[in-house]
C-alpha positions as CSV (number, residue, x, y, z in Angstrom):
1,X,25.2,55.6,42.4
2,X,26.3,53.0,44.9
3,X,28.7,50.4,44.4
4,X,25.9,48.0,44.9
5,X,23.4,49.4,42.8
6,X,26.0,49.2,40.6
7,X,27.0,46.1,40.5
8,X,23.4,44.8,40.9
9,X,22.9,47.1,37.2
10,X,25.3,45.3,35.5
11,X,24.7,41.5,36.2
12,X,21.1,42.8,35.4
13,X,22.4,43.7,32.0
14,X,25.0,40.8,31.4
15,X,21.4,38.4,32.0
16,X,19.4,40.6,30.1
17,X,22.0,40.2,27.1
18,X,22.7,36.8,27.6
19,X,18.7,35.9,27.1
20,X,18.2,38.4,24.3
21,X,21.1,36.2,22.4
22,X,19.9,33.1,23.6
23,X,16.2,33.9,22.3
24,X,17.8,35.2,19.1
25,X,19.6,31.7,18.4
26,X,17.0,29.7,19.2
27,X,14.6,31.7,16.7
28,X,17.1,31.3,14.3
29,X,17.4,27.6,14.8
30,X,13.2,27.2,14.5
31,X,13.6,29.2,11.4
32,X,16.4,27.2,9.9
33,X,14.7,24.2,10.9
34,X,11.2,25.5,8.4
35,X,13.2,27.0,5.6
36,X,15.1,24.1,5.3
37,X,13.2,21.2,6.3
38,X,13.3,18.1,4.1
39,X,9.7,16.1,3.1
40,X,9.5,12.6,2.4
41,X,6.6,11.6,0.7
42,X,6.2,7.8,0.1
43,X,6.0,7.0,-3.9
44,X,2.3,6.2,-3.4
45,X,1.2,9.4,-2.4
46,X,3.0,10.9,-5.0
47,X,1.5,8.7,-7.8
48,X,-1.7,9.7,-6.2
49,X,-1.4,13.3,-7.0
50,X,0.0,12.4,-10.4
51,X,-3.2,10.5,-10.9
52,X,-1.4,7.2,-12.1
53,X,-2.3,5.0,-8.7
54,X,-4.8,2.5,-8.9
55,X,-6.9,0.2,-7.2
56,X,-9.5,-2.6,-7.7
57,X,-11.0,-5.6,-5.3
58,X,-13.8,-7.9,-5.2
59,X,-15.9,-10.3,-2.2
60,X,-15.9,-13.9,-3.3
61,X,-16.6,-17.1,-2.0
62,X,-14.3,-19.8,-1.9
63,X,-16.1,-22.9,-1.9
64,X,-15.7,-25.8,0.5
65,X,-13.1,-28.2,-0.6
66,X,-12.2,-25.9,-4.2
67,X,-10.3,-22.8,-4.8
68,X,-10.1,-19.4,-6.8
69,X,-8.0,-18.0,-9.3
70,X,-7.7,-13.9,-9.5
71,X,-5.2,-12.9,-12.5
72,X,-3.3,-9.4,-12.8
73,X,-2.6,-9.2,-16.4
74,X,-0.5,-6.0,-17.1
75,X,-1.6,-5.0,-20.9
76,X,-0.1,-2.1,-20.9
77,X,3.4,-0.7,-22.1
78,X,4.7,0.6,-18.5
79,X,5.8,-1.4,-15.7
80,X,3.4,-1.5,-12.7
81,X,4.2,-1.6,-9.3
82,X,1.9,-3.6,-6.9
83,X,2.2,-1.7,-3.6
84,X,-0.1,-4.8,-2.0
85,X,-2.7,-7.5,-2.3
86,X,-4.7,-7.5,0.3
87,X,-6.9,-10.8,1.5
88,X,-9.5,-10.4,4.2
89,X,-10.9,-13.6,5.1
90,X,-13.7,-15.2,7.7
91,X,-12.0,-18.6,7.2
92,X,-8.5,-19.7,6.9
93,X,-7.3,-20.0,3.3
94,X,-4.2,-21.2,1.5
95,X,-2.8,-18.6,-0.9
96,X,-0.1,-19.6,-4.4
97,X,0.9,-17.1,-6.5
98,X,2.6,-17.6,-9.7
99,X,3.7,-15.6,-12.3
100,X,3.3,-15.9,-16.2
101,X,0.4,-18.0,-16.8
102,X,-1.4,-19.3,-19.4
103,X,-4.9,-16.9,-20.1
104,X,-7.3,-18.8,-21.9
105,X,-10.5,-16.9,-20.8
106,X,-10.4,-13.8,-18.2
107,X,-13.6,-14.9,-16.9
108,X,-15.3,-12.1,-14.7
109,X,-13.2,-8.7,-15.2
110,X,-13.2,-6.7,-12.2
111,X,-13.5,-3.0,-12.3
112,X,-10.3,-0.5,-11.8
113,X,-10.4,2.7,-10.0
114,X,-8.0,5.6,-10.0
115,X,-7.3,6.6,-6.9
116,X,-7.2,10.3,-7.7
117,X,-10.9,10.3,-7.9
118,X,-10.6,13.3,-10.5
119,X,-8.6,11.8,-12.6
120,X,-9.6,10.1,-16.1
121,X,-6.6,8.6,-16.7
122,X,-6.5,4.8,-17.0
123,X,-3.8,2.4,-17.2
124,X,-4.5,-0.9,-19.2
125,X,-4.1,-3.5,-16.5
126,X,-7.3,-6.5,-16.6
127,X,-8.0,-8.4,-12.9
128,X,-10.0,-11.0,-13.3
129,X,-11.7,-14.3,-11.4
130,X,-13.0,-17.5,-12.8
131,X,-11.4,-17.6,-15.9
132,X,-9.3,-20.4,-17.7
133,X,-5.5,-20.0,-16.5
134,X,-2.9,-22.3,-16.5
135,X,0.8,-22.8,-16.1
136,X,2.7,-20.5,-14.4
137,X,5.7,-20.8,-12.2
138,X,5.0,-20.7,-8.5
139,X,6.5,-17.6,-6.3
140,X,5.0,-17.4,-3.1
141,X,3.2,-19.9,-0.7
142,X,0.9,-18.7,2.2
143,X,-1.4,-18.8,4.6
144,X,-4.5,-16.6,5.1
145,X,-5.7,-17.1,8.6
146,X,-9.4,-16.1,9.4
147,X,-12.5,-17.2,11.1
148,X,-14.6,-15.5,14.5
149,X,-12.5,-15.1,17.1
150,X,-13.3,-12.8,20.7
151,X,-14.0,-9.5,19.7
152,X,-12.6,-9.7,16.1
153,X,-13.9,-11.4,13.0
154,X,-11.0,-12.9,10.0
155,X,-8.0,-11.5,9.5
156,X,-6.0,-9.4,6.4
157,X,-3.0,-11.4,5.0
158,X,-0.6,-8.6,2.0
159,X,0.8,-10.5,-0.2
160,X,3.4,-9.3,-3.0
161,X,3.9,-6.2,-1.8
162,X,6.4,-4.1,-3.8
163,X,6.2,-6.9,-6.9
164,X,7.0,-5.0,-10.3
165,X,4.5,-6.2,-13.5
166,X,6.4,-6.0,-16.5
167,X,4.0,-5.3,-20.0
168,X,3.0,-8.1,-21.0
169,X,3.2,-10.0,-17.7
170,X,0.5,-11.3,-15.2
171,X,0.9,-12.8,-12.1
172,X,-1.8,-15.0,-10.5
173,X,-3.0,-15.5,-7.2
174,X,-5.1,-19.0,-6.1
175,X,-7.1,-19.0,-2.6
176,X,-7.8,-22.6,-1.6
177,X,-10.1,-23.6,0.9
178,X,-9.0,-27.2,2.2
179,X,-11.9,-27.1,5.0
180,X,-15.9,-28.2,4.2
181,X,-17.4,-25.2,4.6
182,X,-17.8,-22.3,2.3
183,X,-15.3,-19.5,3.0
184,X,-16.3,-15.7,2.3
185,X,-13.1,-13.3,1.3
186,X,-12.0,-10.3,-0.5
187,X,-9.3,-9.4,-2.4
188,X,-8.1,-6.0,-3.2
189,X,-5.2,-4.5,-5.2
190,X,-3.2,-1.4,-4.8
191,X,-1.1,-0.3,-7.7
192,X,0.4,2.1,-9.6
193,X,2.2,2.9,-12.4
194,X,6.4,3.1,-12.6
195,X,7.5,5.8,-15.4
């Protein structure tokens, strides 16, 4: 065999090895990467799964120049998590929440879904509109813009997202409508419960 033939044989193999190891680490690396990849999950989906996440909303009207009262009363012995409150509106709104009020009446108890459609487990949490409540200590102020606009109709304002319910707790939320026409909204909670 020639001197060039050989040569040409060996840088031939010297590639040929250099891409067989190079192949092999990479494999390695991919497989590394699967056996020991780490999953996050957000707490929601998992309480989905364990079949202790909830959620319950409601259209209402706000009439012109009054407002409306929805109460989260958490009758239960566990803490509950409210992952959010959602308000979509067609007119602009002022939103107060407070916290520990005064139930008199419930008024018009809305209904509460598990949102592990399966499941039969419930947690004993009431929400509720049009009832008597008073007192309370206010928390949070703001605004829940709506009305037509080009190509989009109202808006979605979240408010107390990541709020803890202790038992034996509420918290209230109170949509005002300042303008003279009737507003139409809805409210909807996502919650769950906290071991």
């Amino acid at each position: 065999m020639s001197e060039d033939r050989t040569l040409e044989w060996v840088v031939s193999l010297v590639i040929g090895s250099i891409t067989a190891v190079t192949l092999l680490y990479v494999v390695l690396g991919i497989y590394q990467l699967q056996v020991g990849r780490l999953v996050v999950e957000p707490e929601l989906s998992v309480k989905i799964k364990e079949g202790k996440s909830f959620s319950s909303s409601k259209r209402l009207t706000v009439p012109a120049g009054g407002s409306v009262s929805i109460v989260f009363i958490n009758k239960s012995d566990k803490k509950v998590k409210i992952v959010a409150t959602e308000i979509d509106t067609l007119g602009n709104l002022d939103v107060d929440i407070y916290d520990n009020v005064q139930v008199n009446t419930e008024g018009n108890v809305w209904t509460v879904r598990n949102l592990d459609l399966k499941s039969d487990y419930m947690i004993d949490v009431t929400i509720a509109d049009g009832g008597d409540y008073v007192g309370g200590e206010p928390v949070h102020q703001t605004v829940a813009h709506g009305g037509t606009k080009n190509f989009a109709i109202g808006s979605l304002s979240e408010v107390g997202e990541g709020v803890i319910v202790h038992p034996n707790q509420n918290i209230m939320i109170t949509l005002s409508n300042s303008g003279n026409a009737d507003i139409k909204c809805s409210v909807r909670f996502v919650f769950y419960e906290v071991e």
